[in-house]
C-alpha positions in Angstrom: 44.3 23.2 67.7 41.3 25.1 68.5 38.0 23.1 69.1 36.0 24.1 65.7 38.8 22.5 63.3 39.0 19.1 65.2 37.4 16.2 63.3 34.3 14.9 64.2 34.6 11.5 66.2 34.3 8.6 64.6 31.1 6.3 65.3 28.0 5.0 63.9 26.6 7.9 62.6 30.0 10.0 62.0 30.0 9.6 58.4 26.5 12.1 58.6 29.0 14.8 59.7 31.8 13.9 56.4 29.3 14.4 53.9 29.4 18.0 52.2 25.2 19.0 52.8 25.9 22.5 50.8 26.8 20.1 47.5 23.8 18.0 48.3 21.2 20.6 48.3 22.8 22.1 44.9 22.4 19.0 43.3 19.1 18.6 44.4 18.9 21.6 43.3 19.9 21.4 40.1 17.5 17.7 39.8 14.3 19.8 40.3 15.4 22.1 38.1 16.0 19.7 35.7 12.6 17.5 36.5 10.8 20.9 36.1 12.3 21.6 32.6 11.4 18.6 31.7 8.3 18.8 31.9 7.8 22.2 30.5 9.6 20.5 27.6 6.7 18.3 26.9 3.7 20.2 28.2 5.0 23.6 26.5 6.9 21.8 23.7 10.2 24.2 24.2 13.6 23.5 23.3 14.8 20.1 22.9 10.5 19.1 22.6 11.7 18.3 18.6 14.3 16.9 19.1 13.1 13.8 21.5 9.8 13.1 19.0 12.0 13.4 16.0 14.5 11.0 17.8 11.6 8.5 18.7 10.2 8.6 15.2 13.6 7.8 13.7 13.5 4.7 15.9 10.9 3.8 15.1 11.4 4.2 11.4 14.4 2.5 11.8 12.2 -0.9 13.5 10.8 -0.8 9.9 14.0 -1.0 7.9 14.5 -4.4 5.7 18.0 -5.9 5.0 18.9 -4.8 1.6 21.2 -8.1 0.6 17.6 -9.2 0.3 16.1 -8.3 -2.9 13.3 -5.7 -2.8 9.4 -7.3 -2.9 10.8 -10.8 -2.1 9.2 -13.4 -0.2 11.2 -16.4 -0.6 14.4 -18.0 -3.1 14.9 -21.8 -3.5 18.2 -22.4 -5.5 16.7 -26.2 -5.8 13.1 -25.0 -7.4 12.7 -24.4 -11.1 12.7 -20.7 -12.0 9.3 -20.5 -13.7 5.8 -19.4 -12.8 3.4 -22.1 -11.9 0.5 -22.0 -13.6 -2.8 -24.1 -13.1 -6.1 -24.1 -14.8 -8.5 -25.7 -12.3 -12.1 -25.6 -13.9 -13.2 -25.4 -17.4 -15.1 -22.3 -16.6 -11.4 -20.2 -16.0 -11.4 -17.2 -17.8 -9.1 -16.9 -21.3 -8.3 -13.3 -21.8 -5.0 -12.2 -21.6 -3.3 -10.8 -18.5 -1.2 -7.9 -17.7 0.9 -8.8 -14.0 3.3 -6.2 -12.1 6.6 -7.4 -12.2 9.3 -5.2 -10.5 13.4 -4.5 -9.9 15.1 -8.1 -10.5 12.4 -9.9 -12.1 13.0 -11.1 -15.7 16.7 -10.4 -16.7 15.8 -12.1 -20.2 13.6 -9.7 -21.1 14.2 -6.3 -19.0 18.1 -7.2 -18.0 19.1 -3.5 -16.7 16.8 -3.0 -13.5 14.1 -5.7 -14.2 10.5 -5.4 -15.6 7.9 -3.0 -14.9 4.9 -4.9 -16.2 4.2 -8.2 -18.9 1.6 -9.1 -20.5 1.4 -12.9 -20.6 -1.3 -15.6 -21.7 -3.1 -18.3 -19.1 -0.3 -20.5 -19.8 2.1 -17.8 -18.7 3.8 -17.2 -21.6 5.3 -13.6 -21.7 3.8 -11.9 -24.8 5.4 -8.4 -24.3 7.3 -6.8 -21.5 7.8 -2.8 -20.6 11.2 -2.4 -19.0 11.5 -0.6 -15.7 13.0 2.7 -16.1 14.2 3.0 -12.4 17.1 5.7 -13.5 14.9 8.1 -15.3 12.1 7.6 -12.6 14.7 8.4 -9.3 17.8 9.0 -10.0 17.9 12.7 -8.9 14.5 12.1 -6.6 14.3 14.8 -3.9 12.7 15.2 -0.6 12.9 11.8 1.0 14.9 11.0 4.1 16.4 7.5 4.1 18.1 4.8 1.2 16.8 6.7 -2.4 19.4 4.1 -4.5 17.2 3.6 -7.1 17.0 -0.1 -6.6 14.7 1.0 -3.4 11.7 2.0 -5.6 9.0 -0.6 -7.0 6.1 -0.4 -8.7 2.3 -1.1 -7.3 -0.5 -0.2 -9.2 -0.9 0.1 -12.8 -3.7 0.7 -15.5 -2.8 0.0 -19.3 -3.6 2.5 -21.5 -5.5 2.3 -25.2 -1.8 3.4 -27.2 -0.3 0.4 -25.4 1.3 2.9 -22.2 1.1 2.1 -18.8 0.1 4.7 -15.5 2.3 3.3 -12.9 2.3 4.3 -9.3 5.7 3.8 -6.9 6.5 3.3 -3.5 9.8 3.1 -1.9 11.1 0.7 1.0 13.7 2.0 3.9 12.6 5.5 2.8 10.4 8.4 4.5 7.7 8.8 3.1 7.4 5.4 1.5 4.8 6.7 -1.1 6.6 7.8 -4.1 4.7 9.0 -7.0 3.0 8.5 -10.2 4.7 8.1 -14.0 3.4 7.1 -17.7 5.2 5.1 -19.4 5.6 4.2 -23.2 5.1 0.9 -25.0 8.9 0.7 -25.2 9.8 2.3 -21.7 10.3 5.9 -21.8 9.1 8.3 -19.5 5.8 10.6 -21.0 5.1 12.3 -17.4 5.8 12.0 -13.8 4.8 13.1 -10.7 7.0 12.8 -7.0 4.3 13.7 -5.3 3.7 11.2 -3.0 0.8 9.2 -5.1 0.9 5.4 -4.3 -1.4 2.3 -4.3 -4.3 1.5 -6.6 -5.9 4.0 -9.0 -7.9 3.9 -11.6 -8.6 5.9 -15.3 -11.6 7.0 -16.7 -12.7 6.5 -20.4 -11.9 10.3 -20.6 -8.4 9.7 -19.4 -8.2 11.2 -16.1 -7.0 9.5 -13.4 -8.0 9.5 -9.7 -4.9 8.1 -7.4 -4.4 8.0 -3.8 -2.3 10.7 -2.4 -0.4 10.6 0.9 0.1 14.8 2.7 2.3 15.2 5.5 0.8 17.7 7.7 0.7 18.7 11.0 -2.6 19.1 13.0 -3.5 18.6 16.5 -7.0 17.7 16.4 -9.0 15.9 13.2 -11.1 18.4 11.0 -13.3 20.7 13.3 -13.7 17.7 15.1 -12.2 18.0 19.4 -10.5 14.5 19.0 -7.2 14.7 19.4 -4.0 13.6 17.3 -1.7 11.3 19.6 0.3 11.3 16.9 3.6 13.5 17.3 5.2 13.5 14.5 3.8 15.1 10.8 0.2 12.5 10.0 -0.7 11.3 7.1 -3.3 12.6 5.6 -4.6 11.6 2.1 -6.5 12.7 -0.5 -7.8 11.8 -4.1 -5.9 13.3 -6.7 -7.6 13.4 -10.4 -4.9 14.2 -12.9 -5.6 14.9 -16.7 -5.0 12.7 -19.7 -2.0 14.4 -20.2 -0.8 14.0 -16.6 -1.4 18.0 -15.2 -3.1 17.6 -12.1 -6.8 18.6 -12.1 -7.8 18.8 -8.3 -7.2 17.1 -4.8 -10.4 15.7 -2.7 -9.0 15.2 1.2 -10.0 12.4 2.9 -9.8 13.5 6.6 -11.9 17.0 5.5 -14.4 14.7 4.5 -14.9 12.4 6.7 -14.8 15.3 9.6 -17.4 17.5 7.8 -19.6 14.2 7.5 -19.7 14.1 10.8 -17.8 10.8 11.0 -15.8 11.7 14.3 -16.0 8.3 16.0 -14.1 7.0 12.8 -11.2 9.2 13.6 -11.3 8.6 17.6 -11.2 4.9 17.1 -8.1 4.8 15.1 -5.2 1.8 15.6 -2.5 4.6 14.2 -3.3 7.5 14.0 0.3 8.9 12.4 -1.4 7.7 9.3 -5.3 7.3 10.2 -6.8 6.8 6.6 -4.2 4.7 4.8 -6.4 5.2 1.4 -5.3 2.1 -0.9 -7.7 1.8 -4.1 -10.2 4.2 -6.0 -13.1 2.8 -8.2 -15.1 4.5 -10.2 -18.9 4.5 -10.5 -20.7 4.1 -13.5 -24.0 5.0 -15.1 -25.3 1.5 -14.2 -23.9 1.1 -10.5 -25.4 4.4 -10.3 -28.7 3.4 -10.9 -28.5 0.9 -8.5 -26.9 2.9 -5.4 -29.9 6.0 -4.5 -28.0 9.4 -3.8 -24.6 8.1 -5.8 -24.1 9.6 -9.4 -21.9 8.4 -12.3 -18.4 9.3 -11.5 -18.4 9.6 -7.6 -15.6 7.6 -6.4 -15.6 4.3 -4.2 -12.7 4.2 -1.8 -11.0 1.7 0.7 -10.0 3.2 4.1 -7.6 0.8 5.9 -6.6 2.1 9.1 -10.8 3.0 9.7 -11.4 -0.7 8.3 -14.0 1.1 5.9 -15.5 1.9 2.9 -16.8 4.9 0.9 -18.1 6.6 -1.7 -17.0 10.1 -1.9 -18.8 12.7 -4.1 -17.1 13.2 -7.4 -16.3 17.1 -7.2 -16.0 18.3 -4.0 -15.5 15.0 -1.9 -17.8 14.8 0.7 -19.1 11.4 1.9 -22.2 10.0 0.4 -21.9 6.4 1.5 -20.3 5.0 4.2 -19.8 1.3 5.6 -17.5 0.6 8.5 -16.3 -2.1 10.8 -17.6 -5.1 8.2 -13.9 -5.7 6.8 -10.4 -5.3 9.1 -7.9 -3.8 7.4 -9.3 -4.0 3.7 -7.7 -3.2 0.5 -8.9 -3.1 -2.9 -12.3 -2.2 -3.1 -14.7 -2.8 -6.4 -17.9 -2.6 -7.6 -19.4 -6.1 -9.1 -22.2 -5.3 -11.3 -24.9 -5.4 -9.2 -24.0 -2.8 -7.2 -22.5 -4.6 -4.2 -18.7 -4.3 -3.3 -15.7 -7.2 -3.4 -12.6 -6.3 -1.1 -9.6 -7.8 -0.5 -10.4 -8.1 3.6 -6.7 -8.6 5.2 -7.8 -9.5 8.8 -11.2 -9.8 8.1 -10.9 -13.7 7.5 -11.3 -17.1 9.5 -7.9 -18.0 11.1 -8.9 -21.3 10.4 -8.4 -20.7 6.5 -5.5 -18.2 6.5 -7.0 -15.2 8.2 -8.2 -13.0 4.9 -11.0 -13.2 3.0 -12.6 -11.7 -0.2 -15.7 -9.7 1.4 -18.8 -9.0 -0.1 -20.5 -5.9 1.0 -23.8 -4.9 0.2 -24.0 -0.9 0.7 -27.2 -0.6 1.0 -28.2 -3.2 3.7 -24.8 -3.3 5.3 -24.9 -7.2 4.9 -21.9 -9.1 4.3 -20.6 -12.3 3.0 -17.3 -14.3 2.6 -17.0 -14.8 -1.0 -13.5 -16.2 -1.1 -12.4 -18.7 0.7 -15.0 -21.1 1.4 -15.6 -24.9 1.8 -14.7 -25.3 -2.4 -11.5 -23.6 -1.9 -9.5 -26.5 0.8 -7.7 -27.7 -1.7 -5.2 -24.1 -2.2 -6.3 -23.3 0.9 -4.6 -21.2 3.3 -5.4 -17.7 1.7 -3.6 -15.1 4.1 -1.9 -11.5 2.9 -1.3 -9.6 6.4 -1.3 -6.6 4.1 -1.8 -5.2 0.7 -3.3 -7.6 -1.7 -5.4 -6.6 -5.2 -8.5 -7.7 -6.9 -10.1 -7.1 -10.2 -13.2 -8.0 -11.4 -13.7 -9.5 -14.7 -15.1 -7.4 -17.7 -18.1 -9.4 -17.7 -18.2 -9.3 -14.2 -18.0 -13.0 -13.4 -14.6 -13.8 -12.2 -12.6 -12.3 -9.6 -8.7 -11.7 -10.1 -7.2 -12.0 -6.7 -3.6 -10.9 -6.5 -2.1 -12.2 -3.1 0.6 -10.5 -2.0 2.5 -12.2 0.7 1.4 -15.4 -0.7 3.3 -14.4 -4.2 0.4 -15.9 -6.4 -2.6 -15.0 -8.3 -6.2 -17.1 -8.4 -8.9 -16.1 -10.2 -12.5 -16.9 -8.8 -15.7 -17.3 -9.6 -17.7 -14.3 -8.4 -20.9 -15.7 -7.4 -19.7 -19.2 -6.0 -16.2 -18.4 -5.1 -15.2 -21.7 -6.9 -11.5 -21.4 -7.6 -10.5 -21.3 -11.2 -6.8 -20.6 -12.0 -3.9 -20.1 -10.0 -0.5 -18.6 -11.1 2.2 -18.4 -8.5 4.5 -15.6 -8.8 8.2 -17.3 -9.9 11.2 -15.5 -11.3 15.1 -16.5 -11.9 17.1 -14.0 -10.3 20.4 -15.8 -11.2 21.7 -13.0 -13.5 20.8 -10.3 -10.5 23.1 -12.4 -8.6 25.7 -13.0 -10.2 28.1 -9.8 -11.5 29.7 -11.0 -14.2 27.2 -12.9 -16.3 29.2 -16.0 -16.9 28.0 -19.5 -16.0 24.9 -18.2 -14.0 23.0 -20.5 -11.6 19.4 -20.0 -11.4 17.6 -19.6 -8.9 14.0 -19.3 -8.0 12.6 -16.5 -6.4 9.1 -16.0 -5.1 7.8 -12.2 -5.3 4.9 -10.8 -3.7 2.3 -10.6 -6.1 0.6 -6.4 -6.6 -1.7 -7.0 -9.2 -2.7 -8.7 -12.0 -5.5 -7.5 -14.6 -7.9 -8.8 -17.0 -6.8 -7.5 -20.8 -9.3 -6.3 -23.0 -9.3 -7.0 -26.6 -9.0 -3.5 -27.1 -6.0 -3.0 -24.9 -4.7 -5.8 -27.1 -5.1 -4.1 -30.1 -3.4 -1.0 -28.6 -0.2 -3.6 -27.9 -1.0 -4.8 -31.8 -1.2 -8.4 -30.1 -4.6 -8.9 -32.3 -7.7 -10.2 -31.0 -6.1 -12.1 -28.3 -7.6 -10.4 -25.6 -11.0 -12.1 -26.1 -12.9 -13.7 -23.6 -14.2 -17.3 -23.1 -17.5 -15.5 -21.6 
């Protein structure tokens, strides 16, 4: 055996001469190669860039996802607790007009047995006086565009606004669905469908004597910087932008105002750089309108300009009535608001999420002065201990009275309603949202148990006599003010 095919001697560093140094370098190789693609993947964003970010954003969609044995909008169920609302009057002073409340899927078999009730009217006893049915089939059944769960029983309803012929304007969001923002519908007295949009309206609107309506709108859209402004999206995935759109009475759609356009072109960059999310940086949740007399009152703002909450920014606005640029702006007074409204001196109630003491819940109803920037906890204060905490980590609606008195706050996580007084924030009247679900639970209909369940609680709204009349319930709307 010649010299050169002999194996190497063994000792303590023979195993450097078993090892194979061509296949070592090729690996190698083949690692920087690797390493290298890789990072042109994410600097150039080549082939499989989309891939990764669309595989992160579906987990982290998927962190989102709620167990659907649970019923949808539910907070809590008690099998031992009677299956009514709770209803309290706690001061003389509480307000006796009658009141229209969001319901939703599996809430009031009696009355809406298929799916569950869209809406009732009820008195301040909380008796149900009429009931629209919720037409979830008609509404989604062939729904399109949406990744995720679009069963029907996935779709609920937030915000509403009763019309003068006894209709409602409903807007829909879905859960364990991308987006979550569903769309906008009318619906009859006796539950058919007059119009409907799947166009990704959601949240708290509101409808002009004329009969248009101006709704938050949610656009999917890529961009990689905000407006002509140079700060950045970190956001890798489609943002949300939003917009205003103002739809005519007979549900066409009249125009869209954008949200980030305008608060770009007002020169508002720092609001944009400062964002907590900026995959959906705006997070528009309620429109108001103003009128002749908050006009008046505000210099620069004319009848019909549109106040607006801003979430994600923890601000509000005033955006011009036709083309949408900004012509009020406060910011950094509420945390996470929803639900802004004029009271009738001009100033601004919000339903302030984070806003709060954490010594009374955590949220607050906010009084802002627009003017001054000043502002005050209305709701909850030292008169309020006794249905104190007050916490809704999100969502949450308020309405204020006709006469502008009392507030209607509608908490959401807390699954109850308490109307205030505006100037004192002296608590008047509580309802706490209770429903038996029994027949939801049980297939066949025989020998059903009820049981309670508490639902989060999206709105509830002062009736006018006049929207009474509309329902031909009479003169019952009237007011004790």
């Amino acid at each position: 055996m010649s010299d050169k095919n002999k194996r190497p001697k063994a000792g303590p560093m023979g195993w450097l001469f078993a090892i194979d140094w061509a296949m070592v370098a090729f690996v190698f190789s083949l690692c920087g190669i690797a390493f290298a693609y890789g990072v042109a993947t994410m600097k150039l964003k080549i082939f499989p860039y989309h891939v990764i970010e669309n595989a992160k954003a579906a987990v982290a969609s998927l962190s989102g996802i709620e167990d659907e044995d649970v019923m949808i909008s539910l907070n809590k169920m008690d099998e031992k607790a009677k299956p009514v609302p709770i209803v309290k009057t706690l001061d003389p002073t509480a307000g006796s007009e009658l009141l229209l409340v969001t319901r939703g899927p599996n809430q009031d078999a009696k009355n809406c047995p298929q799916f569950g009730c869209l809406a009732q009217i009820i008195n301040r006893r909380g008796d149900i006086l009429h009931s629209w049915p919720l037409p979830l089939d008609g509404l989604f059944s062939d729904v399109k565009g949406f990744t995720g769960n679009t069963q029907v029983h996935n779709f609920y309803p937030v915000g509403l606004q009763l019309m003068l012929d006894g209709s409602l304007i409903a807007t829909f969001h879905g859960r364990n669905m991308y987006p979550y923002t569903v769309g906008i519908a009318r619906i009859s007295r006796d539950g058919k469908i007059m119009w409907k949009h799947i166009d990704h309206a959601h949240h708290w609107f509101v409808t002009g004597a004329d009969g248009r309506t101006f709704a938050p709108v949610q656009i999917d859209t890529k961009m990689e910087y905000f407006g002509d402004s140079d700060v950045d999206v970190r956001c890798k995935t489609p943002v949300y932008d939003e917009g205003i759109r103002v739809y005519r009475a007979d549900g066409t759609v009249e125009k869209t105002l954008l949200v980030i356009k305008a608060l770009s072109e007002g020169g508002y960059h720092g609001l944009l750089y400062g964002l907590r999310d900026d995959c959906d940086p705006i997070h528009i949740n309620s429109v108001d309108l103003v009128t002749p007399e908050i006009a008046a009152k505000l210099p620069g703002v004319d009848a019909g300009d549109l106040l607006v909450s801003l979430r994600e920014p923890s601000t509000i606005a005033i955006m011009d009535k036709d083309d949408g640029h900004v012509k009020m702006l406060e910011t950094g007074r509420t945390a996470a608001q929803h639900s802004a409204h004029f009271l009738p001196d001009g100033t601004v109630v919000a339903f302030d999420n984070r806003g709060g003491s954490k010594k009374t819940g955590g949220s607050r109803i906010a009084r802002i002065n627009l003017m001054t920037g000043e502002a005050q906890t209305v709701f909850p204060g030292a008169n309020a201990q006794a249905i104190a905490p007050f916490y809704s980590t999100d969502g949450g609606h308020i309405m204020v009275s006709p006469d502008g008195k009392r507030i209607m706050i509608s908490s959401k996580d807390e699954s109850r309603d308490i109307e205030i007084d505006a100037a004192t924030g002296k608590p008047l009247w509580t309802m706490t949202h209770i429903s038996d679900v029994g027949p939801f639970l049980d297939g066949d209909g025989k020998d059903v148990k009820p049981v309670a369940a508490w639902f989060k609680s999206y709105g509830t709204y002062y009736v006018t006599a006049e929207q009474a009349r509309g329902l031909k319930l009479g003169g019952a709307g009237r007011s004790a003010h």
